[in-house]
N, CA, C and O atoms as a Tripos MOL2 file, in Angstrom:
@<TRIPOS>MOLECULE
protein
  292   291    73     0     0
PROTEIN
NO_CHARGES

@<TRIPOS>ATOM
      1 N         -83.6750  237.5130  -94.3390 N.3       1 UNK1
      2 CA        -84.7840  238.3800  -93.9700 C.3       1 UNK1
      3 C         -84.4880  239.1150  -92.6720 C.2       1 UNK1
      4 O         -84.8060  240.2710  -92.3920 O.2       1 UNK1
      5 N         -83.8240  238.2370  -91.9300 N.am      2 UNK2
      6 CA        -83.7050  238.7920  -90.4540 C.3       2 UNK2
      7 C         -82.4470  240.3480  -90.6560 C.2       2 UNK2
      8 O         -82.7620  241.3950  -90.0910 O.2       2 UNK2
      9 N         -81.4740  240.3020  -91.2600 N.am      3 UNK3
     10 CA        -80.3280  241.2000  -92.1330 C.3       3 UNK3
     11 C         -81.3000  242.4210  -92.2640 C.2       3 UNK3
     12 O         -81.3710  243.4750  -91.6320 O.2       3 UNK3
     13 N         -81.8770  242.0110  -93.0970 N.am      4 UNK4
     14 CA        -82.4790  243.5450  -94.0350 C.3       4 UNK4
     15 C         -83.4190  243.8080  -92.8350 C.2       4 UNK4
     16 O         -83.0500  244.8280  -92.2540 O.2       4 UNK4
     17 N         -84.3550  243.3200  -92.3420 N.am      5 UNK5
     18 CA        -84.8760  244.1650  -91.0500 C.3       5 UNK5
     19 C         -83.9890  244.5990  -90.3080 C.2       5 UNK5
     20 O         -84.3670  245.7260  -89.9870 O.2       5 UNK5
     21 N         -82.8530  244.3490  -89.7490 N.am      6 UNK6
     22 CA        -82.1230  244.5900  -88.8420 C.3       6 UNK6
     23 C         -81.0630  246.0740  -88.9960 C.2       6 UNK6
     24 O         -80.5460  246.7800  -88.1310 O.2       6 UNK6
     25 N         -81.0350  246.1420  -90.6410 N.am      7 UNK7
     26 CA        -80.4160  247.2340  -91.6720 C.3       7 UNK7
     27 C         -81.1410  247.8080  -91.5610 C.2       7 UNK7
     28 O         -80.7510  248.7140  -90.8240 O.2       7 UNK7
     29 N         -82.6720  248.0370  -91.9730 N.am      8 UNK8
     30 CA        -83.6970  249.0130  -92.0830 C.3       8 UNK8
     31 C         -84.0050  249.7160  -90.5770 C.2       8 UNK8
     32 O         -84.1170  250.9270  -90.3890 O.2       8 UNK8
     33 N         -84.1150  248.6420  -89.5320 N.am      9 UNK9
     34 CA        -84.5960  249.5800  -88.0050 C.3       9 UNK9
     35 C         -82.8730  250.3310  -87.4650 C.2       9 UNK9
     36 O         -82.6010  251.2290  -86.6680 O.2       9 UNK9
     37 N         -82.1920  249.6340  -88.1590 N.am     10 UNK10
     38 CA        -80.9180  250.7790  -87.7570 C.3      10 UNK10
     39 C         -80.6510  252.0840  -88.5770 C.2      10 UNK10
     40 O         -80.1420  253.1410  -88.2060 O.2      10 UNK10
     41 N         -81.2710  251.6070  -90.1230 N.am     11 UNK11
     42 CA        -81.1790  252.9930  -91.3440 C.3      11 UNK11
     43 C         -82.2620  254.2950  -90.3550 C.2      11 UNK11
     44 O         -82.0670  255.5100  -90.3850 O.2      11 UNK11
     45 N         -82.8680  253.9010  -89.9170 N.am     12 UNK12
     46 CA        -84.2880  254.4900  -89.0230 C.3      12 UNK12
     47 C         -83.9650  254.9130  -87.8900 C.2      12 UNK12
     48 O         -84.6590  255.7760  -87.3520 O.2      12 UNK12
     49 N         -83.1190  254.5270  -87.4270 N.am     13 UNK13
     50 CA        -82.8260  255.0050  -85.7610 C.3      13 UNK13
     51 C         -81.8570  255.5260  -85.5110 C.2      13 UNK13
     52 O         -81.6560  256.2390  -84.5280 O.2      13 UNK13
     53 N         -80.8390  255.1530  -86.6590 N.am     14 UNK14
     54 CA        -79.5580  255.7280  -86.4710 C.3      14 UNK14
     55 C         -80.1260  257.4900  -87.3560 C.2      14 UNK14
     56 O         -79.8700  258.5690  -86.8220 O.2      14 UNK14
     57 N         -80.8820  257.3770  -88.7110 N.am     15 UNK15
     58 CA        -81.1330  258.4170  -88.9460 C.3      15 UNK15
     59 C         -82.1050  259.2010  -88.9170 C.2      15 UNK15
     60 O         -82.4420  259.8580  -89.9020 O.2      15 UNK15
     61 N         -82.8040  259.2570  -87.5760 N.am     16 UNK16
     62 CA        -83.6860  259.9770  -86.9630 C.3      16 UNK16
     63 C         -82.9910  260.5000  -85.5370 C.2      16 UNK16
     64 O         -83.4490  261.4860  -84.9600 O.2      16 UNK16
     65 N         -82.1530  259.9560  -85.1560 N.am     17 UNK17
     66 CA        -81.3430  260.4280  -83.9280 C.3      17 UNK17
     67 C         -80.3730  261.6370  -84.0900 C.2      17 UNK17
     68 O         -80.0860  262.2520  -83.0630 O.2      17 UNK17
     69 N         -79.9160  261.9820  -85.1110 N.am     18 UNK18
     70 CA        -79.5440  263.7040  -85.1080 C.3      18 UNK18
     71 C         -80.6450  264.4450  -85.7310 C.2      18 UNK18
     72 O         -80.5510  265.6070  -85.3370 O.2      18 UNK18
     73 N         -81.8060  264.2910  -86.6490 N.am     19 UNK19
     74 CA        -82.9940  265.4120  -87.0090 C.3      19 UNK19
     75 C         -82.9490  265.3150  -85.0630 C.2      19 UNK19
     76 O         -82.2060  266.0400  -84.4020 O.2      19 UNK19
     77 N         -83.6870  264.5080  -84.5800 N.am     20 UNK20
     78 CA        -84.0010  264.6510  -83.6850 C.3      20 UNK20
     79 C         -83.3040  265.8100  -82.5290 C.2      20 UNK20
     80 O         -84.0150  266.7040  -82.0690 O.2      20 UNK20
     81 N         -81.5600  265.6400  -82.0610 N.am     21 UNK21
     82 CA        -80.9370  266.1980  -82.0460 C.3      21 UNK21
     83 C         -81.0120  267.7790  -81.9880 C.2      21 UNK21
     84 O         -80.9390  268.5830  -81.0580 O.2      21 UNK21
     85 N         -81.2280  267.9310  -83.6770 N.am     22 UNK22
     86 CA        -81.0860  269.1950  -84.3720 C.3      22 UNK22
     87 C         -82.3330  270.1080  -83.8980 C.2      22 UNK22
     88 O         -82.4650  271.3270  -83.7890 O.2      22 UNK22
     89 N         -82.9590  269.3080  -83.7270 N.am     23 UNK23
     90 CA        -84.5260  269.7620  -84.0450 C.3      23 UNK23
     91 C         -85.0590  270.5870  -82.5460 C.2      23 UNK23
     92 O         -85.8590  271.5140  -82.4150 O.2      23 UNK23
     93 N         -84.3120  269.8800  -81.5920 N.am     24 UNK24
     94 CA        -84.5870  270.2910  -79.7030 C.3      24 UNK24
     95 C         -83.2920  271.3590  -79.7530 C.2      24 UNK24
     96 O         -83.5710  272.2000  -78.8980 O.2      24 UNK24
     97 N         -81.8560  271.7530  -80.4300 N.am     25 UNK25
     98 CA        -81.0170  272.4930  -80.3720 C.3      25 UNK25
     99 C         -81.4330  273.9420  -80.8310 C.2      25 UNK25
    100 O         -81.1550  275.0310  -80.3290 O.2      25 UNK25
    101 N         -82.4420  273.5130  -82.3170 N.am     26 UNK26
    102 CA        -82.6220  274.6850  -82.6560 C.3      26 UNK26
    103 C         -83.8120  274.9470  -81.7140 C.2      26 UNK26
    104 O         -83.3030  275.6850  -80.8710 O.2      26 UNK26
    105 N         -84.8850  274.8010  -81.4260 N.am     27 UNK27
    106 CA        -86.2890  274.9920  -80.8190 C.3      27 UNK27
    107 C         -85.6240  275.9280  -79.5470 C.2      27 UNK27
    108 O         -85.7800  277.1340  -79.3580 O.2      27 UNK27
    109 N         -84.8730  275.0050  -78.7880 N.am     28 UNK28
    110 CA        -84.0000  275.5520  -77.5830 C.3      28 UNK28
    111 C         -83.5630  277.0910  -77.7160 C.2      28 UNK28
    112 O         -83.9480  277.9870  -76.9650 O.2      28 UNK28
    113 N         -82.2930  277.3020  -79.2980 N.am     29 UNK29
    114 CA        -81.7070  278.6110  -78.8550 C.3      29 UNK29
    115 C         -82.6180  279.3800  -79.7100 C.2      29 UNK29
    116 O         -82.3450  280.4160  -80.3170 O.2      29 UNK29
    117 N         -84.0000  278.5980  -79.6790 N.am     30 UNK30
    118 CA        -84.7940  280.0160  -80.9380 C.3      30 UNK30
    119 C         -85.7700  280.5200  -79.3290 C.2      30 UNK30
    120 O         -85.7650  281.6980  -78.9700 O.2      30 UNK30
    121 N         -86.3690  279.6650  -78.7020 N.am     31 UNK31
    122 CA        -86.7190  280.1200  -77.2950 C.3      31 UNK31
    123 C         -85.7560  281.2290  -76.4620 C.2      31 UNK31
    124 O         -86.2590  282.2820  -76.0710 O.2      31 UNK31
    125 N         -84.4340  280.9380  -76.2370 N.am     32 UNK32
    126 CA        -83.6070  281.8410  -75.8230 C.3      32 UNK32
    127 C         -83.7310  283.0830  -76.4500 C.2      32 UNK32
    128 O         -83.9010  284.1150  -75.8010 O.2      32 UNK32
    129 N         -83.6580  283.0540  -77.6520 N.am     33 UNK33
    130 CA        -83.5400  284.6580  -78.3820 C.3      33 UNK33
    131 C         -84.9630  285.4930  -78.2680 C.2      33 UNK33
    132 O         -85.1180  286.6900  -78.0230 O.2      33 UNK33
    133 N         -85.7470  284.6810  -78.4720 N.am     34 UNK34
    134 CA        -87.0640  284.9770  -78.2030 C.3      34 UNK34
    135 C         -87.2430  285.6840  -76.6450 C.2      34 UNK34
    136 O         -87.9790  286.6170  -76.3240 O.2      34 UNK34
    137 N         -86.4660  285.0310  -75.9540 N.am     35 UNK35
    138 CA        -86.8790  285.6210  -74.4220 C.3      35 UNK35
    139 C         -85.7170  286.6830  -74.2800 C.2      35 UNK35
    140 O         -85.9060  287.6070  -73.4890 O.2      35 UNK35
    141 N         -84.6640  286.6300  -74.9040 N.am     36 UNK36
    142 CA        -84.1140  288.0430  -74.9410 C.3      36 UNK36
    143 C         -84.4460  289.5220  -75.5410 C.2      36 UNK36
    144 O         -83.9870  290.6260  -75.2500 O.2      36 UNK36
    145 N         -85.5030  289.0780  -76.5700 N.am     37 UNK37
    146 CA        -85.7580  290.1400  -77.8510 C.3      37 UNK37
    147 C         -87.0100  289.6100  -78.2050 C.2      37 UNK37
    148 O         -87.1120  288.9620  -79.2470 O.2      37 UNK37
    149 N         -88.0840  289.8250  -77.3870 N.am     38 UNK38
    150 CA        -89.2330  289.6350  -77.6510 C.3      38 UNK38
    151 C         -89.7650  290.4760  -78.9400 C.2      38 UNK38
    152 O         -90.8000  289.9870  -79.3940 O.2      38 UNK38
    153 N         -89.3660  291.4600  -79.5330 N.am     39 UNK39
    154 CA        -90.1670  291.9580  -80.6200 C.3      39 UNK39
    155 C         -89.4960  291.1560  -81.3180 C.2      39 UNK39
    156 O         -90.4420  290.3840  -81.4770 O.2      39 UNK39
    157 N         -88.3590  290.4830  -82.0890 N.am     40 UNK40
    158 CA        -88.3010  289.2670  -82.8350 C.3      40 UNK40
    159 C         -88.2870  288.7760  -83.2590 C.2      40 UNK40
    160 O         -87.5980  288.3840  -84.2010 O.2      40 UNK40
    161 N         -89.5080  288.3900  -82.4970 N.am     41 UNK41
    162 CA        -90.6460  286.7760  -82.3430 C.3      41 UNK41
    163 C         -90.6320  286.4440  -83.8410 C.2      41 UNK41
    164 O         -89.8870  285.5180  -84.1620 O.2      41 UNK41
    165 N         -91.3730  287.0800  -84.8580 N.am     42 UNK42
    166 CA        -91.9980  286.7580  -86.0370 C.3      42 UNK42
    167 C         -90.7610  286.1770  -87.0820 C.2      42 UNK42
    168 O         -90.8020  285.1730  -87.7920 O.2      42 UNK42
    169 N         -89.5290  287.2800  -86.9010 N.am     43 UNK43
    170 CA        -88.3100  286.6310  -87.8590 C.3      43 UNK43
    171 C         -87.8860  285.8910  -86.7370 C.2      43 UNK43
    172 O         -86.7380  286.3040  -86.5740 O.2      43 UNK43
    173 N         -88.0540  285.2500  -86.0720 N.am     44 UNK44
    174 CA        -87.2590  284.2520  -85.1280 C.3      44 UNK44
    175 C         -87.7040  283.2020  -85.6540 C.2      44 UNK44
    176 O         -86.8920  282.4600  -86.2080 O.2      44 UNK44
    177 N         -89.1310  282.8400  -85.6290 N.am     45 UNK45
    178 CA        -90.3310  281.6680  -85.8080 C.3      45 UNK45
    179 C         -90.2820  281.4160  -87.0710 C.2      45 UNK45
    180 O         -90.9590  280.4300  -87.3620 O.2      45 UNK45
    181 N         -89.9390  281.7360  -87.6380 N.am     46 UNK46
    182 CA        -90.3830  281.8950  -89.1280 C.3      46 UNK46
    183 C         -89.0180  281.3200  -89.6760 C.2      46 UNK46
    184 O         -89.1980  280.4740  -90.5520 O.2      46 UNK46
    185 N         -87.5370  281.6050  -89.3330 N.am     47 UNK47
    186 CA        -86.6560  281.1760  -89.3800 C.3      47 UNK47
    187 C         -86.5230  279.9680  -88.9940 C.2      47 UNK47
    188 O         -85.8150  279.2130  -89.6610 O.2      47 UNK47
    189 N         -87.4420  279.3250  -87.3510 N.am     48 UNK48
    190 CA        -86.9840  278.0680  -86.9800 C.3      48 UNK48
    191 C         -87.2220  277.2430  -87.8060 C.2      48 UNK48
    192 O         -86.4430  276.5250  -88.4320 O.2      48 UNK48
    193 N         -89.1440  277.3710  -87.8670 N.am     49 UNK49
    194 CA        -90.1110  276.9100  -88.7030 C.3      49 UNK49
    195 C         -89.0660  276.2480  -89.8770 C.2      49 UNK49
    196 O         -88.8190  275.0420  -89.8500 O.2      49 UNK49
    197 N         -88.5310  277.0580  -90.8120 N.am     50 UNK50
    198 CA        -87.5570  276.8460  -91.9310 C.3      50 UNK50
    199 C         -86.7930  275.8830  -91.7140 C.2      50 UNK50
    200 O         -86.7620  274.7710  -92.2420 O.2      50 UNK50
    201 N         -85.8460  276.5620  -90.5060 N.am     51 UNK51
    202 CA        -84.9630  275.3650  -90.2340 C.3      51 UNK51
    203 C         -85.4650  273.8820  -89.7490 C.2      51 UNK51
    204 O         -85.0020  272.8300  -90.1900 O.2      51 UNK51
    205 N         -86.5290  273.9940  -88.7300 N.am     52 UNK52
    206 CA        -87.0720  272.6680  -88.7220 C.3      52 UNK52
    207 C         -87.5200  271.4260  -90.0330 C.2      52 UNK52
    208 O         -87.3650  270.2280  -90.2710 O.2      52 UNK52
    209 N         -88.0280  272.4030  -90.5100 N.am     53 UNK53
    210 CA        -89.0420  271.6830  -91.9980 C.3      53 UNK53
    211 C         -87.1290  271.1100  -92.5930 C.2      53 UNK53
    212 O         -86.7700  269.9360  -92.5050 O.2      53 UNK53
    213 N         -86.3540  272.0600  -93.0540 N.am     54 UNK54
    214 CA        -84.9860  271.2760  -93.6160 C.3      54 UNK54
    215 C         -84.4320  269.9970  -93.0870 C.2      54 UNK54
    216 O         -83.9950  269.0830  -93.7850 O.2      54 UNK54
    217 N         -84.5320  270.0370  -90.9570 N.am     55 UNK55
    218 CA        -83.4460  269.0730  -90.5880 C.3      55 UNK55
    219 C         -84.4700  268.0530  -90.8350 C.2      55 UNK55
    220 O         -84.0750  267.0290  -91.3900 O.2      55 UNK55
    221 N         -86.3450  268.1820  -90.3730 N.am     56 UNK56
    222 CA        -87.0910  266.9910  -90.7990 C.3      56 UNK56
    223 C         -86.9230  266.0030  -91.5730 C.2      56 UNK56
    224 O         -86.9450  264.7790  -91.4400 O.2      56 UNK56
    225 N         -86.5880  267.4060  -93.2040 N.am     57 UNK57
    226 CA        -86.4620  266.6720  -94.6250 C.3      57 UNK57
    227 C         -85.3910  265.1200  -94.0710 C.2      57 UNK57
    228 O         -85.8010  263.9750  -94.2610 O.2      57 UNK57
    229 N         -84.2850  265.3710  -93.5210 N.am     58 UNK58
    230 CA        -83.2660  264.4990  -93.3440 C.3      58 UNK58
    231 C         -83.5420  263.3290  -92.6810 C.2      58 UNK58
    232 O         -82.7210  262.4190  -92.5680 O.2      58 UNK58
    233 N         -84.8420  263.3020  -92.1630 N.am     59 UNK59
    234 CA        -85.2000  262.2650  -91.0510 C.3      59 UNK59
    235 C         -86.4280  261.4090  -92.1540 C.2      59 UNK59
    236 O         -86.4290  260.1990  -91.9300 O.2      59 UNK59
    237 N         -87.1570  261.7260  -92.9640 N.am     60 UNK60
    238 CA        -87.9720  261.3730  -94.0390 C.3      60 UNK60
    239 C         -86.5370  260.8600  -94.9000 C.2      60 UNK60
    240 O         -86.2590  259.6770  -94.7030 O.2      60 UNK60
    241 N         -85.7980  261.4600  -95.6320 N.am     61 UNK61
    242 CA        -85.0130  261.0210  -96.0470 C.3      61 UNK61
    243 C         -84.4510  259.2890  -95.6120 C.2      61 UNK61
    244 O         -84.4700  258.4760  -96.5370 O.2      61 UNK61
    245 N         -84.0010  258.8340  -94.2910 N.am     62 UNK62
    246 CA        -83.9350  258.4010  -93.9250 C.3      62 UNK62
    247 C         -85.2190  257.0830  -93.5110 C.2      62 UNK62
    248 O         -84.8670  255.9320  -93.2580 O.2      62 UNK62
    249 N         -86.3990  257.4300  -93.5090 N.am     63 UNK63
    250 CA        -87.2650  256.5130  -93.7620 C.3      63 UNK63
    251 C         -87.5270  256.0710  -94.7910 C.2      63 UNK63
    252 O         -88.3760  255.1800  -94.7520 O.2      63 UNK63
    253 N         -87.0520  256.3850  -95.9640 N.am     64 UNK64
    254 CA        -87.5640  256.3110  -96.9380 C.3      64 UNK64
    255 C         -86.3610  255.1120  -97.5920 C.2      64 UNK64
    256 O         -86.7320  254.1720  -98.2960 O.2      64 UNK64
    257 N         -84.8480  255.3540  -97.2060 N.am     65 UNK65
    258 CA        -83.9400  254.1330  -97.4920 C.3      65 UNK65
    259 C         -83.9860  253.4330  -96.3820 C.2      65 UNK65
    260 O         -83.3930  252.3730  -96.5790 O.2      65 UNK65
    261 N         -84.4190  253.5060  -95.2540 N.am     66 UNK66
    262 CA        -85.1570  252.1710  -94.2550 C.3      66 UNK66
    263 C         -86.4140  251.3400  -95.3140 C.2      66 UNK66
    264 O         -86.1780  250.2000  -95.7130 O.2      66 UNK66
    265 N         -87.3510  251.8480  -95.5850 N.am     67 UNK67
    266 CA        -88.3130  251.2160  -96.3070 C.3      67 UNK67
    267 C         -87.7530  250.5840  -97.8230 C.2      67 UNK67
    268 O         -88.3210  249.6090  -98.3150 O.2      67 UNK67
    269 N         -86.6800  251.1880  -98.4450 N.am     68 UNK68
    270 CA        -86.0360  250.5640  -99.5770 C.3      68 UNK68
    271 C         -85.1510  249.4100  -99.4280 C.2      68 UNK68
    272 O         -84.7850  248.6830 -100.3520 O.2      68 UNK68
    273 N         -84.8230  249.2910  -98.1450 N.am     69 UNK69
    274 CA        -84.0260  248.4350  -97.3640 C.3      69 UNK69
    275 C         -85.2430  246.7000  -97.4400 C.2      69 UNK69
    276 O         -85.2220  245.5600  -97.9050 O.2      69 UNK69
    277 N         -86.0000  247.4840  -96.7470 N.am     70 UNK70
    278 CA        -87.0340  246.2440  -96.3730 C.3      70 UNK70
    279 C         -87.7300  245.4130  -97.5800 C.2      70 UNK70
    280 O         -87.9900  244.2140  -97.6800 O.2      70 UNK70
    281 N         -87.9400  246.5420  -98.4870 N.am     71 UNK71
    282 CA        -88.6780  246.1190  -99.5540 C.3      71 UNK71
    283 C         -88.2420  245.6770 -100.7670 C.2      71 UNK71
    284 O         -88.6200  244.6440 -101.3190 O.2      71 UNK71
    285 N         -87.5110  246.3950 -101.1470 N.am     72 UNK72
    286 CA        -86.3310  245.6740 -102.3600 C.3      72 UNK72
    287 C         -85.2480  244.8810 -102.1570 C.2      72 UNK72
    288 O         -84.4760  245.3580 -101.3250 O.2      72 UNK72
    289 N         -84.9430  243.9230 -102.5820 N.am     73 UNK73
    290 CA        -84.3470  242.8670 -102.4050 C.3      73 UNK73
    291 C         -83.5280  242.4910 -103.6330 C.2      73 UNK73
    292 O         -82.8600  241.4560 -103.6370 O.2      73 UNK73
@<TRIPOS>BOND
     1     1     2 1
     2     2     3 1
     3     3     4 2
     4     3     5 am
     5     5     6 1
     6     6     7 1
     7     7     8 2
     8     7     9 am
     9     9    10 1
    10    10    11 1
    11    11    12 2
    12    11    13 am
    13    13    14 1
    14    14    15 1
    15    15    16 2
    16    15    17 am
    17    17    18 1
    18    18    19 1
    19    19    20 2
    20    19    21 am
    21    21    22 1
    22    22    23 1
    23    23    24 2
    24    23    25 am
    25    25    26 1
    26    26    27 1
    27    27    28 2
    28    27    29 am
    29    29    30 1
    30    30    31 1
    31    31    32 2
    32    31    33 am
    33    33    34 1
    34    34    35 1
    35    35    36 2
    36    35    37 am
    37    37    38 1
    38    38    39 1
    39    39    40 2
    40    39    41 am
    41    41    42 1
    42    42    43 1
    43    43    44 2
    44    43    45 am
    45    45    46 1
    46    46    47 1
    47    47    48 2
    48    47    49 am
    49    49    50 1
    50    50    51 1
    51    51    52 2
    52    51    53 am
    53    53    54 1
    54    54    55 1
    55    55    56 2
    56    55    57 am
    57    57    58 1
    58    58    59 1
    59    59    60 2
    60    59    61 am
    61    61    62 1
    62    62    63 1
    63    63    64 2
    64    63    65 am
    65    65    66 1
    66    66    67 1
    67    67    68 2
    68    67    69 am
    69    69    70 1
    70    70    71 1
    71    71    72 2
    72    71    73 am
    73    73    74 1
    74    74    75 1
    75    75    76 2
    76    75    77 am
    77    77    78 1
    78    78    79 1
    79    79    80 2
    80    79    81 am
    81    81    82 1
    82    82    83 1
    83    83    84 2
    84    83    85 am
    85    85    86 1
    86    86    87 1
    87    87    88 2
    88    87    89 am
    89    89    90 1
    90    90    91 1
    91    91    92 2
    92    91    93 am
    93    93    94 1
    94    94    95 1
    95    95    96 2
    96    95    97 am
    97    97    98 1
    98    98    99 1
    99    99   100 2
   100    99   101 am
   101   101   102 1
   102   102   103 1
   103   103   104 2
   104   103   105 am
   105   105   106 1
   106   106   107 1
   107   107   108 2
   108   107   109 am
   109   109   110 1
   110   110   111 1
   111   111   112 2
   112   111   113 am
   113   113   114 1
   114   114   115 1
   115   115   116 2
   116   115   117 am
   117   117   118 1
   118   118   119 1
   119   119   120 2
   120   119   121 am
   121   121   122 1
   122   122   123 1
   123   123   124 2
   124   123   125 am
   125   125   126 1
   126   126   127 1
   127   127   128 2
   128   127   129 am
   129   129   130 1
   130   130   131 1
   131   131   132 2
   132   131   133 am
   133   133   134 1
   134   134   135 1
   135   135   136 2
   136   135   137 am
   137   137   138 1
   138   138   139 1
   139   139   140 2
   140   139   141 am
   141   141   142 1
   142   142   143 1
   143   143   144 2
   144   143   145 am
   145   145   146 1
   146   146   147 1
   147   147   148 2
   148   147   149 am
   149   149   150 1
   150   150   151 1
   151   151   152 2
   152   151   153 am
   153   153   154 1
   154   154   155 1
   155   155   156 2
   156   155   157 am
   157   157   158 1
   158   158   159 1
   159   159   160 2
   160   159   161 am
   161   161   162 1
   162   162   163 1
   163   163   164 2
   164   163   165 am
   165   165   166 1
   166   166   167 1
   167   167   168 2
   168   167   169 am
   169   169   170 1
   170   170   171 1
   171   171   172 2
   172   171   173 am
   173   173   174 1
   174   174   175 1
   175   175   176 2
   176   175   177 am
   177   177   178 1
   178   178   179 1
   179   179   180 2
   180   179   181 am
   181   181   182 1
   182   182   183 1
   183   183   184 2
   184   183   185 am
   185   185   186 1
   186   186   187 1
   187   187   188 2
   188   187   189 am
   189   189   190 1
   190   190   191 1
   191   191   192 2
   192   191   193 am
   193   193   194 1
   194   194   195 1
   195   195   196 2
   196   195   197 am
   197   197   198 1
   198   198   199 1
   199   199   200 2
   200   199   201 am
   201   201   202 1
   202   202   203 1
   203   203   204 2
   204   203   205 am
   205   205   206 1
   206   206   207 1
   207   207   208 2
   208   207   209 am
   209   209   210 1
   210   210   211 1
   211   211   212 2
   212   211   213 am
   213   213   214 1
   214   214   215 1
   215   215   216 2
   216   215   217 am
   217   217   218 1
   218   218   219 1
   219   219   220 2
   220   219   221 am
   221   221   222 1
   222   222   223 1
   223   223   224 2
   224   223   225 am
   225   225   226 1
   226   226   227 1
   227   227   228 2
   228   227   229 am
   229   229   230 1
   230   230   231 1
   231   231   232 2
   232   231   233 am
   233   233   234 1
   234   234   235 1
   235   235   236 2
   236   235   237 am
   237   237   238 1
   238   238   239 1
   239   239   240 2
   240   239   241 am
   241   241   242 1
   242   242   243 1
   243   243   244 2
   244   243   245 am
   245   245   246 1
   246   246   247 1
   247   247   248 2
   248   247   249 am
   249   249   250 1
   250   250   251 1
   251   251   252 2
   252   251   253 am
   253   253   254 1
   254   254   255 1
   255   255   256 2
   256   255   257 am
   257   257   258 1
   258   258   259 1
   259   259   260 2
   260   259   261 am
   261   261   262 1
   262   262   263 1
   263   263   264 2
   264   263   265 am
   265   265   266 1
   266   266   267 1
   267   267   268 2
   268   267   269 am
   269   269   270 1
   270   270   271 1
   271   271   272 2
   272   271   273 am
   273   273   274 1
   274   274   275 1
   275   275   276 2
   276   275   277 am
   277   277   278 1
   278   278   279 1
   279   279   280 2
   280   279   281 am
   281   281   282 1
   282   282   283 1
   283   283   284 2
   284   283   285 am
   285   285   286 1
   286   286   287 1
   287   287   288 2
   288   287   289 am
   289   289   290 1
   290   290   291 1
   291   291   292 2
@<TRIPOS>SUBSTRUCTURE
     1 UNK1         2 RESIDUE 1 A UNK
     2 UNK2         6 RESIDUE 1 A UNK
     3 UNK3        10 RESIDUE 1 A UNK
     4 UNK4        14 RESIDUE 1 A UNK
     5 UNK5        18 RESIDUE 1 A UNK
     6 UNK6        22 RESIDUE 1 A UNK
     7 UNK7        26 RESIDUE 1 A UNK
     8 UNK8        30 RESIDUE 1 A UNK
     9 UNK9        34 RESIDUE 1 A UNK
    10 UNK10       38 RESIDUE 1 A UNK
    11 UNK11       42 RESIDUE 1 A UNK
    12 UNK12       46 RESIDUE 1 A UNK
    13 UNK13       50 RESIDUE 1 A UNK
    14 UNK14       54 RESIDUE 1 A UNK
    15 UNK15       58 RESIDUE 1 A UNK
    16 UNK16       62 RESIDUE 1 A UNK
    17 UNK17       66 RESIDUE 1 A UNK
    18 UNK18       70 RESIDUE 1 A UNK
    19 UNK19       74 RESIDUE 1 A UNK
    20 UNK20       78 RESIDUE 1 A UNK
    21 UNK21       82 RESIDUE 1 A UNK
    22 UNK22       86 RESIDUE 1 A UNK
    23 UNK23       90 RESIDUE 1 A UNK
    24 UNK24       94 RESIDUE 1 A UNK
    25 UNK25       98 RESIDUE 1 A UNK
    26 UNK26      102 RESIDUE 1 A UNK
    27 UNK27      106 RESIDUE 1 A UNK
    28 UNK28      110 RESIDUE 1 A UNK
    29 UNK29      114 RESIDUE 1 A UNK
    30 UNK30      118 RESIDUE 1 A UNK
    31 UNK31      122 RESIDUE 1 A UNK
    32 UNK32      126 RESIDUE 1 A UNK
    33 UNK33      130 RESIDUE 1 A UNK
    34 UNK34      134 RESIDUE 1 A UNK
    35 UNK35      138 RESIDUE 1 A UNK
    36 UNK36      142 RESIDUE 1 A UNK
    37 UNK37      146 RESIDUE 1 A UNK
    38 UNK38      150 RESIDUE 1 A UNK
    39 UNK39      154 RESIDUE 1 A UNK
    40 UNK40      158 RESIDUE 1 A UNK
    41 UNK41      162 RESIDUE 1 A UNK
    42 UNK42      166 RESIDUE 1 A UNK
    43 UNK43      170 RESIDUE 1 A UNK
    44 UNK44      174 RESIDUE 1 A UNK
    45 UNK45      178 RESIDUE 1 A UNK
    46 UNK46      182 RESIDUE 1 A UNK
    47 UNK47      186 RESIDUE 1 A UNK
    48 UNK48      190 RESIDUE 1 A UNK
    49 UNK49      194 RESIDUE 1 A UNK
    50 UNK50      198 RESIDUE 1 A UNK
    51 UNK51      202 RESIDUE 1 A UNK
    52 UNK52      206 RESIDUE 1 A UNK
    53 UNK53      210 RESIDUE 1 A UNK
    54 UNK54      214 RESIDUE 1 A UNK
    55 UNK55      218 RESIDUE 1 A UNK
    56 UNK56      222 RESIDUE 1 A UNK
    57 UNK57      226 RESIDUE 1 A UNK
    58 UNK58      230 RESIDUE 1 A UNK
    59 UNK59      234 RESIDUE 1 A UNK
    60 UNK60      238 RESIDUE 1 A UNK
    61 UNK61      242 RESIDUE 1 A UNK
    62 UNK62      246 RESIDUE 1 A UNK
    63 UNK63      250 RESIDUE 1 A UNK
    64 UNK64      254 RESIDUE 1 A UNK
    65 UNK65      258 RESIDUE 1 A UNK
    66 UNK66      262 RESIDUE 1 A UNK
    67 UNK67      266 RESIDUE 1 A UNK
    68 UNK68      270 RESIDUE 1 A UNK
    69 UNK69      274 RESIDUE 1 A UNK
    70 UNK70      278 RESIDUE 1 A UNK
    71 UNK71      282 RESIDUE 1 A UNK
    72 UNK72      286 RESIDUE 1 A UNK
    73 UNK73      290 RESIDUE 1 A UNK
């Protein structure tokens, strides 16, 4: 029992630590462009938005074989 918890909070931490990553890299150089080229804004946001919702998917992904970890046996 102690194994499979120990598998699952690492399936979880290890794969939430690059969405995470990804997620402050893009936010970061979508702010930069934004403050270079303020008209933009709308295809900038709209692009991050996108890209965020994708690297998320990868971090759900990742909870989801943490919780298959814990629960199936």
């Amino acid at each position: 029992m102690s194994t499979t918890l120990l598998a699952a909070g690492l399936a979880i931490g290890l794969g939430a630590i690059g969405p995470g990553i990804g997620i402050g890299i893009l936010a970061s150089r979508a702010m930069e462009a934004i403050g270079r080229n303020p008209e933009a804004t709308p295809t900038i946001q709209t692009n991050m938005i996108l890209g965020i919702v994708f690297v998320e998917a990868i971090a759900i992904y990742a909870l989801v074989v943490a919780l298959l970890i814990m629960f199936v046996q």
